[in-house]
N, C-alpha and C positions, 0 to 999 in steps of 0.2 A: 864535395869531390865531383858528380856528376850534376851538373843543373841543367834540363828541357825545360824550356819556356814555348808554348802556344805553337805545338808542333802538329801538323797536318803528313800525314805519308799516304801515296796514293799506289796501287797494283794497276797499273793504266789508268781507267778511270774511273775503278770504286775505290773509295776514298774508305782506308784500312784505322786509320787516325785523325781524331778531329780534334784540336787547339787543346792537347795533353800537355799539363806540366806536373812536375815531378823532379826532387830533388834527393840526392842519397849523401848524406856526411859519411866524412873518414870515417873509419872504425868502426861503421853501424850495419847491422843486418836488416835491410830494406827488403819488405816481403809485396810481390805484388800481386795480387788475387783478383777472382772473376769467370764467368764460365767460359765455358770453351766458344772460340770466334770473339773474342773481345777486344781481342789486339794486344794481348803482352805480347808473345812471339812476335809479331810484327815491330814491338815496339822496340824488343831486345834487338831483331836485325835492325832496325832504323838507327840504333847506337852505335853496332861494328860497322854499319857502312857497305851493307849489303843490299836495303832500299833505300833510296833516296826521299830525300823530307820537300814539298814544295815550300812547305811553309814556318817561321818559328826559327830557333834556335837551339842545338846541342851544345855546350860545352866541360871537356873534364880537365878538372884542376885548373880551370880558368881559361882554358886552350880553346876557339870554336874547333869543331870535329867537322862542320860541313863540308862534303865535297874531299874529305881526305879518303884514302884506300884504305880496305878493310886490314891488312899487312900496317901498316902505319899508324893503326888506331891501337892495334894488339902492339907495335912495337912504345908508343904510349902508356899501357900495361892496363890494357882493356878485353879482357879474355870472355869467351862465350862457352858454358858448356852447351850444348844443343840438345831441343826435346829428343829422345832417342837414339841417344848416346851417340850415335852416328860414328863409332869404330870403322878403324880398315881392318873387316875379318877376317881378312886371310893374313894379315901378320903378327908378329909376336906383342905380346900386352908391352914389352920391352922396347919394340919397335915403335907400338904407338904412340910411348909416352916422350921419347926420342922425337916425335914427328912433331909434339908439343915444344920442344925444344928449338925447333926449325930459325925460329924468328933469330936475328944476328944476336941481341942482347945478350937473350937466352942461353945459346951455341956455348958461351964459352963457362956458367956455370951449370951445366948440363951433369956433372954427377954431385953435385949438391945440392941440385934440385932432386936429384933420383933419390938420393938417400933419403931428402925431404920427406917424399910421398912415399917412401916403403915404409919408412916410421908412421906415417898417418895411417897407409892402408897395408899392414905388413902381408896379407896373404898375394899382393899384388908380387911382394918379390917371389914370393912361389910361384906363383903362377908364370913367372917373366918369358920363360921361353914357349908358354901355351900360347896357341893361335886366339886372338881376341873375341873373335867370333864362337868360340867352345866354351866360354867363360858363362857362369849361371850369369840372371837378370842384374841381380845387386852388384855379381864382381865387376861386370861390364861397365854399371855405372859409375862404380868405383873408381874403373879405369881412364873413366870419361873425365871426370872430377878433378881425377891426377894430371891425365893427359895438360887439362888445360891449365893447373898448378905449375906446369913442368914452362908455362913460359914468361913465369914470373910478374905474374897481375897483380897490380893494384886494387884493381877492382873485377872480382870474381862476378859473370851472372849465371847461373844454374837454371834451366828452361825445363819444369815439369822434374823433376828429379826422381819422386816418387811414382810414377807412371810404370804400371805393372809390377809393380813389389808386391809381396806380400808385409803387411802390418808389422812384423816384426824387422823387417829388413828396411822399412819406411821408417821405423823410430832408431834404428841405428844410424841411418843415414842422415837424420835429422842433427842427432846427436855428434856424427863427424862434422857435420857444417858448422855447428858451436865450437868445435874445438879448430877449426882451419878459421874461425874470425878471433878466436882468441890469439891466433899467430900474428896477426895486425892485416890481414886481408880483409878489405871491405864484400861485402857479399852483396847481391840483390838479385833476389829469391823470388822464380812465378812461378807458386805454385797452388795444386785443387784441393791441396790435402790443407784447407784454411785452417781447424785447430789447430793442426802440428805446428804451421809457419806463424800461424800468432804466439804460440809459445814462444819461440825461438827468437822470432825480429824485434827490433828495436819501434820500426816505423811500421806500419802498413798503409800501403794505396789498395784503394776497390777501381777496377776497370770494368765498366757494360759499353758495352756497342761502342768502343774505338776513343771512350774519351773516360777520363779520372771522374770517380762519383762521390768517392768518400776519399776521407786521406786522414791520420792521426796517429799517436801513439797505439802500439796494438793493446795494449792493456784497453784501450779505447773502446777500439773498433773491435775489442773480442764483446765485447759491452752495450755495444751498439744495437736496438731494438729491430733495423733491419738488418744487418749483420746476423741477427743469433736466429732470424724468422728464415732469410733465403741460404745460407751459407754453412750453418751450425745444426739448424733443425731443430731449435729448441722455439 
């Protein structure tokens, strides 16, 4: 579904990505891992077309991506959740997920998506007429999840998910992501919390310093000698 080949992204002139590739199939939960400044975030914007790639090739579903508008790449069905959750707090959890809907495609199954994600996240219909911004950490996220469900992706990416959960709210979250790929949405997943996401994925990639270091099934790389020394702690 997505294939990067030998892709460089640069922030002016430090160079954030260096000759990354990485590919995610239909149906599968691609987890990408690594410490912080390694360049997932980076790598997830170079996807929707918010930094631009010098070098390499994007393409999903066989489409190249380079140089199209980030509106154009989501209208494609390439949606971002973003590390922290990044809500409009002053409006309703209803209205954000409404703003998920924006893209034209979207617009017009817009309460079949809502139904969608009350069923996924039912306290989210409760919540609908609370301001997004009053919402504890998890529901926020939850909302974020949804929001970007609400504009009917193909391929879901989730940036850091678990970031500020508590443990119990990080294995439910874990567990909503299995159940939204068992809907037939493709996931690819970056996140710190490595056991959880090697559970969960299909694939795993390792990212250090801007370039892929490891790549393989995660049954794999949970297995893996530097894997279980820098990541795992075993």
């Amino acid at each position: 579904m997505l294939s990067i080949e030998k892709v460089d992204s640069y922030y002016g002139d430090f160079q954030a990505l260096r000759d990354v590739n990485l590919e995610v199939n239909e149906g599968k939960i691609v987890a990408l891992l690594g410490p912080n400044a390694a360049g997932k975030t980076t790598l997830l914007s170079t996807i929707s077309g918010m930094v631009p790639y010098r070098k390499g090739s994007i393409t999903f579903q066989g489409q190249d991506i380079n140089a199209m508008n980030p509106e154009d790449i989501v209208s494609m069905g390439v949606a971002l959740v973003p590390e922290g959750r990044r809500l409009f707090g002053t409006l309703t959890v209803l209205e954000n997920l409404e703003m998920g809907a924006y893209a034209k495609h979207a617009r017009k199954d817009l309460q079949k998506n809502l139904d969608r994600v009350y069923d996924l996240f039912p306290i989210l219909k409760e919540r609908s007429s609370q301001q997004a911004g009053s919402l504890s950490g998890g529901e926020q996220q939850m909302c974020a999840i949804a929001r970007g469900l609400m504009t009917e992706p193909r391929l879901l990416m989730i940036d850091e998910m678990s970031l500020g959960l508590s443990p119990v709210l990080v294995q439910e979250m874990f567990r909503m992501v299995s159940e939204i790929a068992k809907t037939g949405v493709t996931i690819f997943l970056v996140e710190q919390q490595v056991n959880h996401a090697l559970k969960i994925a299909d694939e795993a990639y390792i990212m250090e310093k801007g370039t892929v270091v490891l790549h393989g099934p995660s049954s794999e790389i949970a297995n893996d000698d530097y894997v279980k020394t820098v990541y795992l702690g075993k």
